[in-house]
C-alpha positions as CSV (number, residue, x, y, z in Angstrom):
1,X,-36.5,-15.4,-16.3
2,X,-36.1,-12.9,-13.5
3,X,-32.9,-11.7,-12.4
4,X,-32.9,-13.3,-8.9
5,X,-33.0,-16.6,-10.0
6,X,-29.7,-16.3,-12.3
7,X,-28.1,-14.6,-9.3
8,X,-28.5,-17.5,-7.4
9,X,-27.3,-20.0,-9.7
10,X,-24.0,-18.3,-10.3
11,X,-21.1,-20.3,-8.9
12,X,-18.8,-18.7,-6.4
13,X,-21.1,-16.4,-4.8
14,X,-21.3,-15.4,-1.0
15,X,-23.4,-18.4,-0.7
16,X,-21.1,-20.8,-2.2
17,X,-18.0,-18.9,-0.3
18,X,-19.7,-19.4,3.3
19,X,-20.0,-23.4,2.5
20,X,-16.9,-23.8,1.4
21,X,-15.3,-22.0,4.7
22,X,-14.0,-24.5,7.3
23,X,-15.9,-24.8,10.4
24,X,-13.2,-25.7,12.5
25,X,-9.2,-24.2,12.6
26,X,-6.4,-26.9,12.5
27,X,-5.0,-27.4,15.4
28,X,-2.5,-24.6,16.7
29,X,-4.2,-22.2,14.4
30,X,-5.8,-18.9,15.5
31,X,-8.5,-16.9,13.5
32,X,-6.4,-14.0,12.0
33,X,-7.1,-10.8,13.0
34,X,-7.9,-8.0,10.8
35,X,-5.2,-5.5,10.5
36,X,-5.4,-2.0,9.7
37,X,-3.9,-0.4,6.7
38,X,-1.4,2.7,6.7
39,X,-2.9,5.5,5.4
40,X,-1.4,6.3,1.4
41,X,1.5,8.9,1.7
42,X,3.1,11.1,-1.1
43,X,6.8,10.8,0.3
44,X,7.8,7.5,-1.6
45,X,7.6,10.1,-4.6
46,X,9.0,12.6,-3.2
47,X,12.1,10.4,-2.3
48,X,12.5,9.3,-5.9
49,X,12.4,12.7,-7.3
50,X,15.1,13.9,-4.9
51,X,17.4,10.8,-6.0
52,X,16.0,11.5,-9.4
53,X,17.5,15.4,-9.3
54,X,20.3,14.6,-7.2
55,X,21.3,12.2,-10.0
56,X,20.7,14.7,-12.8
57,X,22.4,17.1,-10.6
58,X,25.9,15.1,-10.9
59,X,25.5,14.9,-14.4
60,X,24.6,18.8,-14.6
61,X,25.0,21.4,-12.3
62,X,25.2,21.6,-8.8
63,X,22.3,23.6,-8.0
64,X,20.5,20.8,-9.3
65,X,22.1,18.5,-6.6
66,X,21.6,20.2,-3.9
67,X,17.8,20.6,-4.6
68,X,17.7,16.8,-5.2
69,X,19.6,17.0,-1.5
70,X,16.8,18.9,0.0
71,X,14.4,17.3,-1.3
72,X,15.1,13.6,-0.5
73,X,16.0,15.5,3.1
74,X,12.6,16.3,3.4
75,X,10.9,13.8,2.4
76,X,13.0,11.2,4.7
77,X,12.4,13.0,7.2
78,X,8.6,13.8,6.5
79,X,7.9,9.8,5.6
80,X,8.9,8.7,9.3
81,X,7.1,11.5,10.4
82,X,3.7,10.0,8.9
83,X,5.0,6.6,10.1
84,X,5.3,7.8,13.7
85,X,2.2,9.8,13.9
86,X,0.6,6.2,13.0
């Protein structure tokens, strides 16, 4: 049995996808256009470490705190920076 024959009989493949795709849209539907994705940043963790220090920082010492401060400051700032440049 060669491999190209059980390809083909496998349900669900790109054949099977393009028959089952609707010619037509319904009515007051538009084709969707493909969107672009953000690229991945590294602020989100940076965020939760500053909340995660300036947390331990209340609990602690104030040094602490104000690093967790700084920190979240930066990264804030640093994630709407990538979201701007976009």
């Amino acid at each position: 049995m060669s491999t190209e024959k059980t390809h083909k009989n496998i349900v669900g493949g790109p054949e099977d996808r393009q028959k089952a795709a609707p010619e037509k849209l319904p009515p007051g539907w538009e084709k969707a256009v493909p969107e672009t994705l953000p690229e991945p940043v590294y602020w989100p963790f940076f965020l939760a470490l500053g909340i995660t220090f300036l947390l331990w920082g209340l609990l602690t010492m104030w040094v602490i705190l104000v690093a967790g401060i700084g920190i979240g400051v930066v990264a804030v700032s640093g994630w709407i920076k990538s979201l701007n440049d976009e």
